[in-house]
DRENKE-126002 format. One line per field, with one value per residue (C-alpha): residue in three letters; x negated, y negated, z negated. Coordinates in pm, 1 decimal, m for minus. Layout:
% residues N
aa (ALA,...)
u (X,...)
v (Y,...)
w (Z,...)
% end
This chain:
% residues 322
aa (UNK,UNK,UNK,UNK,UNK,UNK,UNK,UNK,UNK,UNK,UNK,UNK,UNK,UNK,UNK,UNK,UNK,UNK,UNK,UNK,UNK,UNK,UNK,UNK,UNK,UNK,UNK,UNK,UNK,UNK,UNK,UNK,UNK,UNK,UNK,UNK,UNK,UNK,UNK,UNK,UNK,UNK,UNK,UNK,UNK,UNK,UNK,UNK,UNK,UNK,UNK,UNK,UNK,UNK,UNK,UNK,UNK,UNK,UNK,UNK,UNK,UNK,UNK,UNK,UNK,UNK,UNK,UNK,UNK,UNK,UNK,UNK,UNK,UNK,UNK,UNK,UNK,UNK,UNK,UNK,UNK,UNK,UNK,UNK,UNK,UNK,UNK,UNK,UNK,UNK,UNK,UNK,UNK,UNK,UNK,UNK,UNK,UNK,UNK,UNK,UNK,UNK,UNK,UNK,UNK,UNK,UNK,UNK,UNK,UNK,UNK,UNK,UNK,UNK,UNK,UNK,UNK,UNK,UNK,UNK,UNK,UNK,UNK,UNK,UNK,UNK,UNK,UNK,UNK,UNK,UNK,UNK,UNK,UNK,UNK,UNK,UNK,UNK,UNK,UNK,UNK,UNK,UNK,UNK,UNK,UNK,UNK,UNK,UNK,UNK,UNK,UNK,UNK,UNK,UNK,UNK,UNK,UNK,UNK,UNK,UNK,UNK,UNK,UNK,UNK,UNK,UNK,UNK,UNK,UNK,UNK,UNK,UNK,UNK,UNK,UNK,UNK,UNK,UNK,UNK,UNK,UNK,UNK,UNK,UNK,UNK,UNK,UNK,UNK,UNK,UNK,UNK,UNK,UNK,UNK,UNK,UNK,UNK,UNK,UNK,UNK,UNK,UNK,UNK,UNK,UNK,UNK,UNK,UNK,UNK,UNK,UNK,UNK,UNK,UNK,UNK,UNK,UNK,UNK,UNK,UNK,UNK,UNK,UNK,UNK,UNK,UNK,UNK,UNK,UNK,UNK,UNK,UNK,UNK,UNK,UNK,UNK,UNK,UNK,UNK,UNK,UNK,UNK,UNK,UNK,UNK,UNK,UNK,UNK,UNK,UNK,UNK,UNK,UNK,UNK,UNK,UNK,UNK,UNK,UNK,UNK,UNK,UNK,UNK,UNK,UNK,UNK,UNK,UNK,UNK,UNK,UNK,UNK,UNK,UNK,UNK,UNK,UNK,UNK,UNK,UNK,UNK,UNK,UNK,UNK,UNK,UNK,UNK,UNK,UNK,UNK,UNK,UNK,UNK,UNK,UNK,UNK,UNK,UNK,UNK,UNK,UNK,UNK,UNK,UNK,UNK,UNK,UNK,UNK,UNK,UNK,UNK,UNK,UNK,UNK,UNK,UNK,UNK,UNK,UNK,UNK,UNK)
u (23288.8,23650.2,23646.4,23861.5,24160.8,24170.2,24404.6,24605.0,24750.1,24392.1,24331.8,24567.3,24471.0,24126.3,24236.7,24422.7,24128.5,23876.5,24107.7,24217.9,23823.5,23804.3,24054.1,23913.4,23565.4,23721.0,23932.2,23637.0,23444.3,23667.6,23752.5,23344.9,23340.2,23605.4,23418.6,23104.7,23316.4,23473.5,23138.1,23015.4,23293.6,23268.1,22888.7,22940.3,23176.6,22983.6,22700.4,22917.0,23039.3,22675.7,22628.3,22892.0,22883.9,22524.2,22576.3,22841.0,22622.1,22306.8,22546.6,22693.6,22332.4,22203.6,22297.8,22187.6,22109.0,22076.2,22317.6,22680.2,22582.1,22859.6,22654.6,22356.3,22076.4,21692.8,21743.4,21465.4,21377.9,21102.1,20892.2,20608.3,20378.7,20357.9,20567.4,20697.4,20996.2,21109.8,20983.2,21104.1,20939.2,21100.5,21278.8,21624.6,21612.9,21456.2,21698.2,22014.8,21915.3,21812.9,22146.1,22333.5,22079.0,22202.3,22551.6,22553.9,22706.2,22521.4,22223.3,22009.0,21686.8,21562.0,21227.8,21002.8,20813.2,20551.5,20318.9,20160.9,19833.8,20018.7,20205.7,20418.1,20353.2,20710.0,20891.1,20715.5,20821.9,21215.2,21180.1,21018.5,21308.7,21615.8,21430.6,21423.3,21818.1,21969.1,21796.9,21881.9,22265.8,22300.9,22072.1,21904.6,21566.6,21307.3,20985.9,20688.1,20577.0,20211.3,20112.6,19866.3,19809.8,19999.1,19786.8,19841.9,20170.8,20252.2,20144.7,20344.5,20657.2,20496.9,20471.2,20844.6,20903.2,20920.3,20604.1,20418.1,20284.5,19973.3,19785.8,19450.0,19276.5,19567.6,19438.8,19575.6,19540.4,19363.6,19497.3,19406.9,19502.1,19319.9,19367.9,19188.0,19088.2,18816.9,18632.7,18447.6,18342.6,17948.9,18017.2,18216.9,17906.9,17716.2,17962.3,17950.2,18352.4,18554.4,18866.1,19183.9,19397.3,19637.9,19831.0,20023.9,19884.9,19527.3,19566.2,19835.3,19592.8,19365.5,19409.9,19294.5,19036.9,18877.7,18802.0,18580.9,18716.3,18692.8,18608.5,18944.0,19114.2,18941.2,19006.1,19350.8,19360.1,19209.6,19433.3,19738.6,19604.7,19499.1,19817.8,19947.1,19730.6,19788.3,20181.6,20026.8,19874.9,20186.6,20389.3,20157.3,20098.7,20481.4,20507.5,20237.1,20206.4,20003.9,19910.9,19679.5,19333.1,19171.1,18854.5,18666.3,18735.7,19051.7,19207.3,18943.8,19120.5,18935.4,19119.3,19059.5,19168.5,19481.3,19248.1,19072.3,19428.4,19554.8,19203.5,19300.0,19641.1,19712.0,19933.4,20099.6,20005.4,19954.5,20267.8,20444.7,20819.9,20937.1,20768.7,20913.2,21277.8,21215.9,21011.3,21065.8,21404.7,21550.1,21741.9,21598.1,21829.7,21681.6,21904.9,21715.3,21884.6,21605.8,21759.8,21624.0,21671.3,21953.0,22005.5,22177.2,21898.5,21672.5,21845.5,21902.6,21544.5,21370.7,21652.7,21717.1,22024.2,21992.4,22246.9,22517.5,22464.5,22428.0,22760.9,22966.5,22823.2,22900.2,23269.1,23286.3,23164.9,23363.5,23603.1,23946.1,24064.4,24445.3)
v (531.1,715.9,1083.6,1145.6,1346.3,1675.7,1736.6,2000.9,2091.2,2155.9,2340.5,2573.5,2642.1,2704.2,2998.9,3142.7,3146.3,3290.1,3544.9,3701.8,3696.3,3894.2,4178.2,4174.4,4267.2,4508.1,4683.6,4702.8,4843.4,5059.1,5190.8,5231.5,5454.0,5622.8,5710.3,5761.2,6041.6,6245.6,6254.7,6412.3,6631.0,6754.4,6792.5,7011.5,7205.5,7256.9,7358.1,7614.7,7720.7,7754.1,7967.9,8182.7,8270.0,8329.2,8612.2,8741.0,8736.1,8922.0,9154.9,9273.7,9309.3,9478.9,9835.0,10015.6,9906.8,10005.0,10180.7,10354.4,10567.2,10828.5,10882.7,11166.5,10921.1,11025.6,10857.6,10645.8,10569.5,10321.2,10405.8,10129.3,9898.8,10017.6,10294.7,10175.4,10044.1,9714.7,9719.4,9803.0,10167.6,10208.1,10546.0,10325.0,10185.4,10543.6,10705.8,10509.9,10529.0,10883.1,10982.0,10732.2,10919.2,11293.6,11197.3,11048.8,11350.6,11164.4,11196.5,11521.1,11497.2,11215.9,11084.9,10915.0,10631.9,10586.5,10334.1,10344.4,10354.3,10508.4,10420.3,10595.3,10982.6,10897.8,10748.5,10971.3,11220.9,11150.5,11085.8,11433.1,11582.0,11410.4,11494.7,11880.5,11849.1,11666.6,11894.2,12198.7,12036.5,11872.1,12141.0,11898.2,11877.2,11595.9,11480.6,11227.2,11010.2,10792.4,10499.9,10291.4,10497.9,10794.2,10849.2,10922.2,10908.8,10834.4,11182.2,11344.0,11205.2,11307.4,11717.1,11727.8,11701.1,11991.5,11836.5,11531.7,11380.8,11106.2,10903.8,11009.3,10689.0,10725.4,10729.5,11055.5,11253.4,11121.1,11410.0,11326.1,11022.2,10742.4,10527.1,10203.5,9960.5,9755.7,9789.8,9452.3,9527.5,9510.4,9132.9,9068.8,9167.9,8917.5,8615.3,8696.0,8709.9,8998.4,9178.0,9154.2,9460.3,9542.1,9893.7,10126.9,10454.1,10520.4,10558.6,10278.3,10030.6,10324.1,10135.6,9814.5,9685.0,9519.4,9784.9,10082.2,10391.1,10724.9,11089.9,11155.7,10931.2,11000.3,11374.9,11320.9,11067.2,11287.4,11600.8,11363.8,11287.8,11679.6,11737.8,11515.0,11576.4,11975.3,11847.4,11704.5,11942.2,12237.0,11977.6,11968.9,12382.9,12427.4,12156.1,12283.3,12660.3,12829.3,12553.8,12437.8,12517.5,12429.4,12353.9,12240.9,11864.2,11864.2,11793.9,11550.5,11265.2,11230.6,11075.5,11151.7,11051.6,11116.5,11382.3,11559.5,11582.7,11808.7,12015.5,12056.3,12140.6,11802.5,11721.0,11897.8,11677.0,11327.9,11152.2,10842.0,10767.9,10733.3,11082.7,11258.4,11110.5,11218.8,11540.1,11685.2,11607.5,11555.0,11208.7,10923.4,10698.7,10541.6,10416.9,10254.9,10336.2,10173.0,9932.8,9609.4,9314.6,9106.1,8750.6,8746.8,8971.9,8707.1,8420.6,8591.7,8680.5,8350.2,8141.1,8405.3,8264.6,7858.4,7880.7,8052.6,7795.2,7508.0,7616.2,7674.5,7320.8,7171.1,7312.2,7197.2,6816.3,6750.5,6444.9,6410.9,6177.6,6073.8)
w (m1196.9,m1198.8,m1080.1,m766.8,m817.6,m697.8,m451.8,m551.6,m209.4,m87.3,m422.8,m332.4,m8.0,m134.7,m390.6,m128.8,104.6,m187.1,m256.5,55.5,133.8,m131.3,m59.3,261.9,132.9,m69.9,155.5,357.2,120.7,m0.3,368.6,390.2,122.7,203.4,548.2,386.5,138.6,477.5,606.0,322.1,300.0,640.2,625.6,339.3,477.6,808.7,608.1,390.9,761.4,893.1,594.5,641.9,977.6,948.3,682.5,875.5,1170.5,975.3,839.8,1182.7,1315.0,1025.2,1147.3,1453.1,1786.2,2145.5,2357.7,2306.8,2021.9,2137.4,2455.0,2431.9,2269.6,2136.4,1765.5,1618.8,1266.0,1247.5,940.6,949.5,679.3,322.7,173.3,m173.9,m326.1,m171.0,108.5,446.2,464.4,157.6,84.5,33.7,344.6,538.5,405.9,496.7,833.2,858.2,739.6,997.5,1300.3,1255.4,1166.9,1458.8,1758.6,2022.5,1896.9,2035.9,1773.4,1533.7,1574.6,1347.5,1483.6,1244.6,1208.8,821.7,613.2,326.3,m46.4,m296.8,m329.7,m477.3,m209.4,28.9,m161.3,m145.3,240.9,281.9,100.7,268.9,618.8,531.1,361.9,702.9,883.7,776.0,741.0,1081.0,1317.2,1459.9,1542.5,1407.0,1564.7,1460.3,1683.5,1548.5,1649.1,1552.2,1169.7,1000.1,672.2,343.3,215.1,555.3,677.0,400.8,580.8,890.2,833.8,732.5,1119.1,1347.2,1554.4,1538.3,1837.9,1843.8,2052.2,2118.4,1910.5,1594.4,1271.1,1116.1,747.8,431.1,258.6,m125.7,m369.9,m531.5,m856.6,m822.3,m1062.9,m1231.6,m1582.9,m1686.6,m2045.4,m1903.5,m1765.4,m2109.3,m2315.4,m2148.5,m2160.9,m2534.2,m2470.8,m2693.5,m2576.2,m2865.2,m2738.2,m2987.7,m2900.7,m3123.6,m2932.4,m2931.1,m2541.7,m2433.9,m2320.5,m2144.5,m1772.0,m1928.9,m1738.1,m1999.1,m2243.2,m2263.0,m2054.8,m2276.0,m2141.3,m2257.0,m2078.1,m1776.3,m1765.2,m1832.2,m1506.0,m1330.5,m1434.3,m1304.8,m952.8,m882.5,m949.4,m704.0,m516.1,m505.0,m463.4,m115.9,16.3,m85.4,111.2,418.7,400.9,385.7,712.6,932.5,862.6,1080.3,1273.5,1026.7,1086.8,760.2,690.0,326.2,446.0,568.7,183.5,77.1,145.9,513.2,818.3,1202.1,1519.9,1726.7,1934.7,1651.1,1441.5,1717.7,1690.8,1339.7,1375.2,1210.9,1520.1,1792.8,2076.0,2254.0,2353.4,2286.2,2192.1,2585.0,2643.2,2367.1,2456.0,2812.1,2857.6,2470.2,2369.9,2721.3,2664.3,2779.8,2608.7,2296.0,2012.0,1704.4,1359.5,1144.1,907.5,984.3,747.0,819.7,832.0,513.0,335.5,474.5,333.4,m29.8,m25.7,55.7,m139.1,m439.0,m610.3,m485.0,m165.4,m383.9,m687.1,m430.7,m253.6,m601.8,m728.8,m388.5,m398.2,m784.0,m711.9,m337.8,m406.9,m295.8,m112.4,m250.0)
% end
């Protein structure tokens, strides 16, 4: 049986056919990913947008807040949560916004809200000082105003104020300081486990709680935290004065309420921030100067280093459409 011939008419008309199906597929695949490449582009750049206007948003709110600051204002710095490095109560952050609160001519007195169970003797320490400094620089007066807690290093801040003020249930004082820790070489015995410490110092690893404490060591612990301790209590003699009426406890590291802190010449009086504004430094206005964390302070802080890596490599790997 003969093959049929192939017609080449039709043959032609074919290849034609197979090949402009073909450049349509492709031009439709190339116009698809062509789409698909501006959508990525502009979802990066919104995103690189949303970034941006986010930081610049955090970093416009990040400063003070209330009313026209050139108008007669009661300042406010919030001191509140732990006192230490890093952290919002931190003497960094106090600080700035002390300074920004009697620089400012509006403002008639700074007051302290407080609301803290203590930290750093350090940090404490530095806040005391700047307090006494602007205050002596700027003639204005400063005022503490407790809330819930105003102990410890707390208080130290407290007593660099002309008068602290407290509600009658506050927690106020604890006057001394503490090293904590724990010493397991008992338990260890038992378990049959042994400690390798390796030190060059027969006293570096003295804090380790898995080795024997010496008398030593412990009278030289002790000899550091009397003397902080002593530091204290100079601090809250220098503060109070003659207000103070002390008593063999009121050092010890005890705390008392709002009511019994004015007994003791701890505090001045009861009142809250809206009563010191109004009836002690006679403007009702309130302005807050306490440095709150920004949006942008936020983002760096949950997301470290990722955004800015993630935006350069974003930048570095956007195509270009010719």
């Amino acid at each position: 049986m003969s093959e049929q011939p192939i017609d080449p008419e039709k043959l032609s008309h074919k290849t034609v056919w197979e090949r402009d199906t073909l450049e349509r597929l492709a031009f439709a695949t190339l116009a698809e990913q062509r789409a698909s490449r501006r959508w990525r582009i502009f979802f990066r750049f919104a995103w690189l947008s949303l970034v941006g206007a986010l930081l610049w948003t955090g970093m416009q709110k990040g400063g003070v807040t209330g009313t026209n600051p050139s108008q007669p204002h009661t300042a406010v710095v919030a001191i509140k949560g732990e006192i230490a490095d890093g952290a919002d109560a931190s003497a960094e952050w106090v600080v700035t916004a002390l300074r920004a609160a009697f620089e400012d001519e509006g403002s008639q007195a700074v007051v302290l809200q407080i609301n803290s169970p203590g930290g750093s003797p350090v940090q404490a320490g530095i806040i005391n000082d700047e307090i006494r400094r602007l205050k002596a620089k700027h003639k204005k007066p400063v005022y503490a105003v407790v809330e819930e807690s105003c102990a410890s290093a707390a208080y130290y801040i407290a007593v660099a104020a002309d008068a602290i003020y407290v509600d009658k249930a506050s927690i106020v004082g604890s006057i001394g300081v503490l090293m904590d820790g724990f010493g397991f070489t008992g338990l260890m015995d038992k378990l049959g486990v042994e400690r390798r410490l390796m030190t060059a110092g027969v006293n570096k690893g003295f804090l380790d709680p898995f080795s024997p404490q010496t008398k030593n060591q412990r009278t030289h612990a002790q000899t550091l935290l009397d003397q902080i301790h002593q530091q204290f209590i100079q601090v809250v003699r220098e503060g109070r004065g003659k207000r103070l009426k002390e008593t063999p406890e009121l050092f010890s590291g005890l705390f008392w309420s709002g009511e019994q802190a004015v007994g003791l010449g701890l505090a001045d009086g009861l009142g809250n921030l809206d009563y010191v504004a109004r009836e002690v430094v006679k403007a009702e206005d309130i302005i807050d100067y306490t440095r709150h964390e920004n949006v942008a302070e936020r983002l760096a802080k949950r997301f470290g280093a990722a955004i800015g890596e993630g935006a350069v490599r974003a930048m570095q790997t956007m195509p270009v459409l010719r």
